[in-house]
N, C-alpha and C positions, 0 to 999 in steps of 0.2 A: 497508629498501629503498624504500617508499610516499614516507617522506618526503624521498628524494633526488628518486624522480621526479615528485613535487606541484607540487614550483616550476613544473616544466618544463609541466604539463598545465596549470597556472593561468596561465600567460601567453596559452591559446587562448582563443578560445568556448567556453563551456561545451557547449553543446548537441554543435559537431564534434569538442570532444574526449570529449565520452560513447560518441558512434558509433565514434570511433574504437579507443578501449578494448574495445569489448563487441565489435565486429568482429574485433577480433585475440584476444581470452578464448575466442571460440567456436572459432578456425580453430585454435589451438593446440590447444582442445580437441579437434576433431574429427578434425585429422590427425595428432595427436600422442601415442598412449596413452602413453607413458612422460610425455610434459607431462600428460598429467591424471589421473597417479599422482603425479607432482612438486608439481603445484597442491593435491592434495586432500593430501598428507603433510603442506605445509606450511599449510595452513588449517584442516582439518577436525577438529573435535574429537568426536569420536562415541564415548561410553559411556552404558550402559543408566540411568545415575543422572541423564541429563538428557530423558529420552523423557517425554510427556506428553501424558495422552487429554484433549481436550477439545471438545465439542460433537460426540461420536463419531466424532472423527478421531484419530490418533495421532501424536502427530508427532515426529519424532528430538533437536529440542532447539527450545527455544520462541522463538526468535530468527530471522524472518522477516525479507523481504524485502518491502518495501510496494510498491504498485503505482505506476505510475511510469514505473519503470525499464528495465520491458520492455514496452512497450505494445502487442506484434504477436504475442509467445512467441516469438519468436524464438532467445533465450539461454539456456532456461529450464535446460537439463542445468549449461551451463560454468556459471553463478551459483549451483548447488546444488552442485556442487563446490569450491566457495570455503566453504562448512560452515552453509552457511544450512539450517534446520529446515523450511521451507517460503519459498513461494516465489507472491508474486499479481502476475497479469499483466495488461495494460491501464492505465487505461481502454478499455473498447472500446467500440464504438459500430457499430446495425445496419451502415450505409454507410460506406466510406473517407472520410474528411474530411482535408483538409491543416492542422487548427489552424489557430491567428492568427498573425499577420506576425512574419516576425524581423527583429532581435533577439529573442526571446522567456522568456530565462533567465539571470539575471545572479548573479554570485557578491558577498556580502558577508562578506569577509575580516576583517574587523574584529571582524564578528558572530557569524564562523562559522555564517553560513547563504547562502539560495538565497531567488532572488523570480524564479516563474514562471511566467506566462502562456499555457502550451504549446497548450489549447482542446481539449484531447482529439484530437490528431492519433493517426490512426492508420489500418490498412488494411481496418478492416472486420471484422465478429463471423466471416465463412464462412472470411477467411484465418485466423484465429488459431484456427479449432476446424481446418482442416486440422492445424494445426501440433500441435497439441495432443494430437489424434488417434497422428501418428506418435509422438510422446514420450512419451506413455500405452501405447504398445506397447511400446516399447524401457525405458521406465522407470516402471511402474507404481507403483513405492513413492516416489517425488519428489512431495511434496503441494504440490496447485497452486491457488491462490485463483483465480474470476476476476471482476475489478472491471469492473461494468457500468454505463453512463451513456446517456444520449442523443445524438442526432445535434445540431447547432445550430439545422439547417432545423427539427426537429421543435417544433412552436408546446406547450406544457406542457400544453395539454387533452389533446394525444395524446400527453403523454411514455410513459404507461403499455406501450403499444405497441412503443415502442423497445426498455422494459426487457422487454418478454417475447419478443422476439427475439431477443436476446441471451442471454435464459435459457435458452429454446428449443434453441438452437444449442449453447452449450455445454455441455448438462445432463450427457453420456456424458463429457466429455472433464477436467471440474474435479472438486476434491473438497469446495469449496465457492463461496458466491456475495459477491460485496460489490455493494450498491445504494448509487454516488455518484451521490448529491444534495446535495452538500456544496464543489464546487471551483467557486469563484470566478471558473473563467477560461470557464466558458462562460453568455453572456446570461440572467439570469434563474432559471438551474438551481438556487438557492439560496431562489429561492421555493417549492420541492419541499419543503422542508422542515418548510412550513407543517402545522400536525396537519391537515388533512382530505386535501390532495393525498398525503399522504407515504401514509398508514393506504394510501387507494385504490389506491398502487404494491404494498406490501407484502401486501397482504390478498392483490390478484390472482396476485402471485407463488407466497401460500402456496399462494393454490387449484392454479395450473397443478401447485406440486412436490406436494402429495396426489396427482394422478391419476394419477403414476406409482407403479411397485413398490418402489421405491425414494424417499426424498427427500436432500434435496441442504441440506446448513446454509445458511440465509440471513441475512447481517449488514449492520446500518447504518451506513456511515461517517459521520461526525457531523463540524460546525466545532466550532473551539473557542472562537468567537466567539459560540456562544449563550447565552443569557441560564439563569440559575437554574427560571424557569419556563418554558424551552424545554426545559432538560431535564427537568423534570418532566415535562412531555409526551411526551419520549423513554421514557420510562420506564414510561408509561400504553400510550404505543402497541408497544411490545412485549412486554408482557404481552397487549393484547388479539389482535395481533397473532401473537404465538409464534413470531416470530423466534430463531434461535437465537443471537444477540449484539449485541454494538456493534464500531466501530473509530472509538478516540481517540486523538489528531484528523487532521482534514487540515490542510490551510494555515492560517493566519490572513489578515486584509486588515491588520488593525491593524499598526500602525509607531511604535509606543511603546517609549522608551528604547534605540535603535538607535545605536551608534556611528559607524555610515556615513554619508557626509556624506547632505546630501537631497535633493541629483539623483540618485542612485541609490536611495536608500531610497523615492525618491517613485515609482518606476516601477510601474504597477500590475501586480496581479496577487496571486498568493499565496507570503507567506513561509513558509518551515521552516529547520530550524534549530535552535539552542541557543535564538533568540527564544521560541521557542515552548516550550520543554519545562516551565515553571513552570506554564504554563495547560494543557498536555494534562495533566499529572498532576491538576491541580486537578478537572478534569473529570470525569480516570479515578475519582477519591475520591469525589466527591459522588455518582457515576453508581452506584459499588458500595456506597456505606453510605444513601444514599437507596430503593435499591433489597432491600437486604438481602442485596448478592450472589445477586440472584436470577438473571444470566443472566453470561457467559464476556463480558470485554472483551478487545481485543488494542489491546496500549500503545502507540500510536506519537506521536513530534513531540520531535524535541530530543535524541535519547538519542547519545552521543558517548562514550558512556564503560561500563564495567562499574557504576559507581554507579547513573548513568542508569537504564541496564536494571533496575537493584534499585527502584529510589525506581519507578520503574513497578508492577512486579510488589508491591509493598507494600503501595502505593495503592490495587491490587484489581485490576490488570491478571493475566491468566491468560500470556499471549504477549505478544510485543515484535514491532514492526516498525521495519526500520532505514530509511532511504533518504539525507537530506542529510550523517549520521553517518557511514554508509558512504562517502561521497564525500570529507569531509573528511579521517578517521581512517584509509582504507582498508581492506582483506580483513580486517586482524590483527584488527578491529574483533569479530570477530562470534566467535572465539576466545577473547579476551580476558574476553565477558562470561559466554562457556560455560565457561569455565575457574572464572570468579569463583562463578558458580552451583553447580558441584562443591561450591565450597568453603564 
């Protein structure tokens, strides 16, 4: 079915026809319970051989939803009903910001990827912890990441502040945290990355999650653009740090052996995609056999396929996150690899 109506969404803008999808996924779901007994028959694969505790969470099958894609929570029920195991929302950011200027997301077909510059648009950390809020009532067993970042206005001496607002706010509402300091498309945020800035975001985080009774996982999304001895450093600072993971990778900037002619390939921003999946893996492998598998990765960049998903989890990934796979592959996508895991 995806791929009769592919053609037809690939002729729009990308971005109006995402909205346009996740707007009619939710309203089917919401007015529709027999459609979201129809949705979840035909995507959901849930049996107890694919559930998986890690970084003491549980989750139904280990094939997530990267953030992204719903940057406000607004979708989060109808998207966990298409059979995803979890499910992270954002970026978010203290303040509502409008991201950078459209165009801002372009498809590479050739490539079977995406280059996108979106800047963290979104509405704000107080509207997506309402939202969250009611979803956590109505659906407490839907495990929800939530991916935090910075405002653009915020200058990097006070990035810290941003990310513990965001902590702050959604600490009751997620059941774990991701700190991007790693996407490309907002000014400078990729200087965060540096070992003294990065330790000073994470340390503070750790402190804020001890003072309560409870703490909350805290993971680092990582590029796949860094160097061998940057992750080394990765891997120094969370051990000192006691984060409980990584997330491999986000975007890349790189535009090496792209079949897309080069006014599109040249657009900046950040690629994903099948470009990328040979370098997240590469990542995820150094990060778990340098490390000694001392802390849970979750595998994401390039996964298009049941194999994908495997060569991830091989490499030392514990979880998978889908996002420009799902776009391309569609729903069946995330079945397919839970199926193949069975097996």
């Amino acid at each position: 079915m995806y791929r009769l109506i592919k053609p037809i969404f690939f002729k729009f803008d990308p971005e109006n026809v995402h909205y346009f999808v996740v707007k009619r996924l939710k309203w089917f779901n919401d007015k529709f319970p027999l459609g979201k007994t129809i949705i979840r028959s035909s995507f959901d694969f849930h049996i107890r051989g694919l559930e998986k505790e890690v970084f003491g969470i549980k989750f139904r099958n280990p094939v997530g939803l990267a953030a992204g894609f719903d940057k406000n929570g607004e979708y989060v029920e109808s998207l966990s009903n298409l059979g995803f195991g979890f499910i992270e929302v954002g970026t978010v950011t203290p303040m509502p910001q409008p991201g950078n200027d459209k165009p801002r997301m372009f498809r590479l077909p050739n490539d079977e990827a995406l280059i996108n510059r979106m800047g963290f648009n979104n509405k704000g950390v107080d509207v997506m912890a309402e939202r969250l809020r009611m979803l956590k009532d109505k659906h407490p067993d839907i495990v929800v990441g939530g991916n935090i970042g910075k405002n653009k206005a915020t200058p990097n001496e006070d990035a810290v502040s941003d990310y513990i607002k965001c902590f702050d706010r959604l600490f009751d509402v997620v059941d774990y945290f991701v700190v991007n300091v790693s996407s490309p498309n907002t000014p400078g945020l990729r200087e965060l990355q540096e070992k003294e800035p990065l330790k000073n975001i994470l340390h503070t985080l750790q402190q804020r999650n001890r003072k309560n009774d409870i703490s909350r996982p805290i993971l680092l999304k990582i590029a796949p653009d860094l160097t061998d001895a940057q992750l080394d450093d990765i891997i120094e600072i969370v051990a000192e740090t006691k984060i409980a993971g990584i997330i491999a990778t986000n975007t890349t900037i790189s535009r090496e052996n792209l079949a897309t002619e080069k006014v599109l390939a040249g657009e900046t921003g950040g690629l994903s995609g099948k470009p990328v999946r040979e370098r997240s893996t590469e990542v995820i492998k150094y990060l778990s056999e340098k490390s000694n598998k001392a802390f849970p990765i979750i595998g994401v960049g390039g996964i298009h396929s049941a194999q994908d998903a495997q060569e991830k989890l091989e490499a030392g990934a514990s979880l998978v996150q889908l996002y420009t796979g799902f776009i391309y592959e569609g729903p069946g996508l995330i079945k397919s690899i839970c199926k193949s895991l069975v097996k």
